[in-house]
N, C-alpha and C positions, 0 to 999 in steps of 0.2 A: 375235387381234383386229387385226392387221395388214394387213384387209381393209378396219376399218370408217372410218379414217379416206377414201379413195376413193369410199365412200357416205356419206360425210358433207355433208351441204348446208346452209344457208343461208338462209331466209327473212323481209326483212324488210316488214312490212304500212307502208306509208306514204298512208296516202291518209284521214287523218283531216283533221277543221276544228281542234280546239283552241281553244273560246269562253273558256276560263276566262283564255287570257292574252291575251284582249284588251286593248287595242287593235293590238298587236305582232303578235298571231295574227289575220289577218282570214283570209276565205273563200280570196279569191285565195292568198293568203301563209301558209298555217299556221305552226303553233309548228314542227314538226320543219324549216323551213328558216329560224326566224328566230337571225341570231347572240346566241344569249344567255350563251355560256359562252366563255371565250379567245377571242373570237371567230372557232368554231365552232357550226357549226347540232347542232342533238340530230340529227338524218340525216348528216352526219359523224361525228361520235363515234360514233354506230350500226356506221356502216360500217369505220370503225377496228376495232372490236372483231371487227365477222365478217370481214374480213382476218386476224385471227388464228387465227379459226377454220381458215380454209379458205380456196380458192384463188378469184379471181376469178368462173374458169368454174364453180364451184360455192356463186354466191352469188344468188339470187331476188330481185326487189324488185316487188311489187304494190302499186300508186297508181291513182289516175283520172286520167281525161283533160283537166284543167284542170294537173295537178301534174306531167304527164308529163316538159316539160322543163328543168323545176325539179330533177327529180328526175336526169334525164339529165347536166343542170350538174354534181349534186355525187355522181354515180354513174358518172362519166368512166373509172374502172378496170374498172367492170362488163360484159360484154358487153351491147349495144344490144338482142340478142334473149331476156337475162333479166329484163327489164325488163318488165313488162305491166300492160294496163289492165283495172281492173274499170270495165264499163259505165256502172253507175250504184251509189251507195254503198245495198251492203247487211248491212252489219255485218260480224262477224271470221270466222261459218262458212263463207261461201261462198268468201270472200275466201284462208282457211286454205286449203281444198276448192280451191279455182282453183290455188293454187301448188302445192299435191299432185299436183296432175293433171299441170300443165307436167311437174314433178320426176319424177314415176312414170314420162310419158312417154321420158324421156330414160336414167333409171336405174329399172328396177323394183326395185331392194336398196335404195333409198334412205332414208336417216334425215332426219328436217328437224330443227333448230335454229330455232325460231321467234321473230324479234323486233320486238320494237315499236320506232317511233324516236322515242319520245317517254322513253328511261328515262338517267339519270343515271346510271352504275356506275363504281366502283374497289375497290381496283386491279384492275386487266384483267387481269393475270396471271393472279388467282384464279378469276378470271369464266372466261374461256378454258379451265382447269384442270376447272370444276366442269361445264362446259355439253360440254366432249369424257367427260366422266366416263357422263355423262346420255347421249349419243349412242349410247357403246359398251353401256350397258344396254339403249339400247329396242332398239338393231341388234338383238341377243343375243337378246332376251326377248316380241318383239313387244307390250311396252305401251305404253302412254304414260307418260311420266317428266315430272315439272314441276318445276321449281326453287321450293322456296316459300321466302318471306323470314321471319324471326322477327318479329315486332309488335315495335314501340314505345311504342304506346299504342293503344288501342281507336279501329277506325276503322271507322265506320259506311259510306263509299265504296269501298272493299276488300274484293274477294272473297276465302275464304278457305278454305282447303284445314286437314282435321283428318286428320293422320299425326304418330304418336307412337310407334307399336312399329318397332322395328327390322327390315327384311329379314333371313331369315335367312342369303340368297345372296350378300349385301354389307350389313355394317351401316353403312354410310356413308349406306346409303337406307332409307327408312322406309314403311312399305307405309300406302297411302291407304286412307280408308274413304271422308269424301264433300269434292265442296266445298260451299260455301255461297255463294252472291250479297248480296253488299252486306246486312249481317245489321244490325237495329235494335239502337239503343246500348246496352240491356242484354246480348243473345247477344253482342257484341261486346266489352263488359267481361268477359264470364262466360269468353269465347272467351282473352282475352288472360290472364286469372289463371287458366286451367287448365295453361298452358305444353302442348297437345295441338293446339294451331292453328297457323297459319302465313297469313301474308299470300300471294294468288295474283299473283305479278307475269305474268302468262303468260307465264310463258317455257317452253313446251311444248314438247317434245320428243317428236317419233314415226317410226316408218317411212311413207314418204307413201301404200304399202295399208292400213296399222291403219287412219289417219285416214281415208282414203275410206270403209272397211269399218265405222268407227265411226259418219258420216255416215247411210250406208244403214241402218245398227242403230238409229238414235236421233233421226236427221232425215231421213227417207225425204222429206219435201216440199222439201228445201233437196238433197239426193241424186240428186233423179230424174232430172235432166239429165245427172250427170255420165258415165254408159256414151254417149250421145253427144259431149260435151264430151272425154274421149277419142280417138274413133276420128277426131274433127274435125280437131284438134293438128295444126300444118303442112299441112292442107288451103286449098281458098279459101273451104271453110263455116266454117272455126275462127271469124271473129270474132262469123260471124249466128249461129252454137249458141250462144256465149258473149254475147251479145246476150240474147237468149232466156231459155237461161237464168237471168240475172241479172234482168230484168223480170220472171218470172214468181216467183224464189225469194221467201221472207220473209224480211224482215230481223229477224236475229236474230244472237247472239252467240255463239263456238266454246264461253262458261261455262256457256249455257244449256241449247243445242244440243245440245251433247255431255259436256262436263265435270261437268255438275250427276247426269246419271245413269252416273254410272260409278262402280263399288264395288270395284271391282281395276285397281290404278293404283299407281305409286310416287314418291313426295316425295324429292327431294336437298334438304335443308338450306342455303342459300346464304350462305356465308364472308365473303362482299363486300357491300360497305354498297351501297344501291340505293334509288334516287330512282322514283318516277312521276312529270315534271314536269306537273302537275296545275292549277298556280297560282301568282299570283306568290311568293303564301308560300313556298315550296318552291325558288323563284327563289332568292330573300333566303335561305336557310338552306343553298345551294349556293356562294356567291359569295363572295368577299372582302370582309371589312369592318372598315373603318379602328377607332381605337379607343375611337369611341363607338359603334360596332355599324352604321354607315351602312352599306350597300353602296351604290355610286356607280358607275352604269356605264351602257350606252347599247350601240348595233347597231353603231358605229365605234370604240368603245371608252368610258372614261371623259368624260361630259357636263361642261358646266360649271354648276357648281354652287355657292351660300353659303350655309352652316347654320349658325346661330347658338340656342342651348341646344336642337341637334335630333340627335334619337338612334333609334338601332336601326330606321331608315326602308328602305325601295330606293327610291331614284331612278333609274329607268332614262328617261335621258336623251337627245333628239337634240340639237337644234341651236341653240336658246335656252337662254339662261341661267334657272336656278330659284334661286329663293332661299326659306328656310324660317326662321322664327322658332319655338322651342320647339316643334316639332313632333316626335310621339313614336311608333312602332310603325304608322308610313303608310305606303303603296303610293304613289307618283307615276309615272305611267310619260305620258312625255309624246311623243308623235309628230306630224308635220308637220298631221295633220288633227285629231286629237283627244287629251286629255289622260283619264288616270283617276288618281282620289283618292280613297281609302276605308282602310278600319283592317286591315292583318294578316289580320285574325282575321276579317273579312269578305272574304277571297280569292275563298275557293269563292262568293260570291256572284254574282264577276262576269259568270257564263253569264248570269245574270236582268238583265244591259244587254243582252245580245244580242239576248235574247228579245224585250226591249222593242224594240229597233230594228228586228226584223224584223215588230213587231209593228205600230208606226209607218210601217213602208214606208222607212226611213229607211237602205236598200240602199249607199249610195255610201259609208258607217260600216261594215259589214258585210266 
C-alpha cells in the first residue's frame, strides 16, 4: 500500500449559495467563506483538514466564477492551476465528473477524497485516519467507499446510506446495499431504530475512472461530454468543451445520479463527530456558550451585546449593540443591512426568506 498514498488526491466542491444561513450567507458571499467558527471560514477548516491528507499539489478545489477569488484568498497554499471553474452551477455530478477528469488527467491511478466546505469535523486526527483508511480500499478494490455518520436522531434532510453486515476483506467496513435521498419521517424513524442506516455525509471516496466509468453507467446525459472534456484538458478548447458541456448537462446530484443506483459499495463507519453546517441551529450547537447557553459571537469576533432573563439564544453579532429582555431559544443574527429573528427550531425555515426575496425582486438582500 505504499503506492497509494501518491494517488491520493483531494477534492473539495466549493461553489455552493447556502440560503439557510442567511443573512451572513448571501449569493456574493457564501456560508463556506463567512468567519463563523474561531474566526475561520468552514473553506479554511476544509482546507486544514486536506493538508493533512495530502500535499498541496495533490489538493483540487471546484467553484464558479463569481467565488473564484474568494476561494484563491483562502486557497493561497493551493496551486493556482488546481483551482477551477464550473461554468454555470449544475449540481454535485458534474461538478464530482469535472474534478475526476482534471485528476484522471494528470494521474490515471488516482483515488479522490471528496469534500464538501461546508462540514464541521473533529478531531481531525480521526478524520485523517478514517478518510486515508477509505482511500487505501477503493485504491485496492475499485469501489466506491463512503464514510457514513451514525443518526442521532431521525432526519428527514439526510440522505442515507443502509450498511450493516461487515466486509469480509476488512471488517472495519461494512458492505452497502442502497442509499436513500432525504426519506419521509417515518422511513426515517424506522431508519434510525433499526441501527442498519447511517447518515450520507458525502464524503466519497473513489478512483477518478470508477467515478467517470460510474457516470457513463448510470448518467450517460450528464457523461456524454466527458471523452471530449478529456482530450480538451490543457488545450485552448478546454474551456468552450467545458462551457458546453455544463450548458448542456442536467442538473442533478452525484446521490441521485450515481449513488442512489449502486448495490455494490462500501460504508467506513465515521469515529468523528461531524456537523453539516445547514443552519443557524447547527451554528449555536457548534459554538461556545456562556452559562445560560447564549452563544455570543459575530464575523470579528464577540458583538456587543445585554441580556437580561435571556437564554440558550445566538446572537451572531456585527457592529451595533443588542440588547434582549427574557428572550429564550432565538436566532438573532444581525448584519450592516439586514437583521434575522425567528425560533431555533425554525432554522431550516430560513431558505423561505430567500425565496421570498428573490421572489420580490428584492436582489440587493440577496
Amino acid at each position: 500500500m505504499d503506492q497509494v498514498p501518491k494517488h491520493t488526491y483531494v477534492l473539495i466542491l466549493a461553489g455552493g449559495g447556502g440560503t439557510r444561513l442567511w443573512p451572513m450567507s448571501r449569493e456574493a458571499f457564501p456560508k463556506q467563506f463567512a468567519k463563523l467558527f474561531s474566526g475561520k471560514s468552514l473553506l479554511e477548516l476544509t482546507l486544514m483538514r486536506a493538508l493533512r491528507i495530502t500535499s498541496p499539489s495533490r489538493i483540487f478545489i471546484s467553484t464558479i466564477a463569481k467565488y473564484l477569488s474568494l476561494v484563491k484568498k483562502e486557497a493561497h497554499k493551493i496551486p493556482p492551476e488546481n483551482i477551477f471553474e464550473e461554468p454555470v452551477r449544475r449540481d454535485t455530478a458534474i461538478a464530482h465528473g469535472l474534478g475526476a477528469a482534471y485528476i484522471y488527467h494528470r494521474d490515471p491511478q488516482a483515488v479522490i477524497i471528496n469534500l464538501a466546505s461546508d462540514h464541521l469535523i473533529s478531531p481531525v486526527s480521526t478524520f485523517v485516519s478514517q478518510m486515508r483508511s477509505a482511500a487505501q480500499t477503493a485504491f485496492s478494490h475499485d469501489l466506491l467507499v463512503t464514510v457514513g455518520i451514525k443518526p442521532r436522531y431521525p432526519h428527514t434532510g439526510m440522505g442515507h446510506i443502509k450498511a450493516y453486515r461487515k466486509w469480509s476483506d476488512n471488517g472495519s467496513f461494512l458492505l452497502g446495499e442502497r442509499f436513500v435521498e432525504k426519506p419521509s419521517l417515518n422511513l426515517a424513524q424506522n431508519y434510525t431504530s433499526s441501527g442498519k442506516y447511517f447518515w450520507n455525509a458525502n464524503l466519497y471516496v473513489f478512483k477518478a475512472k470508477v467515478y467517470l466509468d460510474l457516470l457513463k453507467k448510470y448518467a450517460p446525459k450528464t457523461y456524454a461530454h466527458f471523452p471530449r472534456i478529456l482530450s480538451a484538458i490543457g488545450t485552448d478548447r478546454e474551456k468552450q468543451v467545458i462551457r458546453l458541456a455544463f450548458q448542456m448537462a442536467p442538473s442533478i446530484s452525484i446521490d441521485y445520479a450515481v449513488a442512489e443506483h449502486l448495490r455494490k459499495f462500501l460504508c467506513l463507519p465515521g469515529t468523528f463527530d461531524w456537523s453539516d453546517v445547514g443552519d443557524w441551529n447547527v451554528v449555536w450547537q457548534n459554538l461556545f456558550k456562556d452559562k445560560l447557553g447564549n452563544v455570543i459571537s459575530g464575523p470579528g469576533g464577540r458583538g456587543e451585546y445585554i441580556g437580561i432573563n435571556s437564554q440558550n439564544n445566538l446572537l451572531f453579532l456585527d457592529k451595533q449593540l443588542v440588547a434582549t429582555v427574557g428572550l429564550k431559544d432565538m436566532l438573532v443574527v444581525d448584519t450592516p443591512d439586514a437583521i434575522l429573528i425567528c425560533p431555533k427550531e425554525y432554522a431550516q425555515g430560513v431558505k423561505k426568506i430567500v425565496e421570498t426575496l428573490k421572489e420580490q425582486r428584492l436582489t440587493k438582500y440577496l
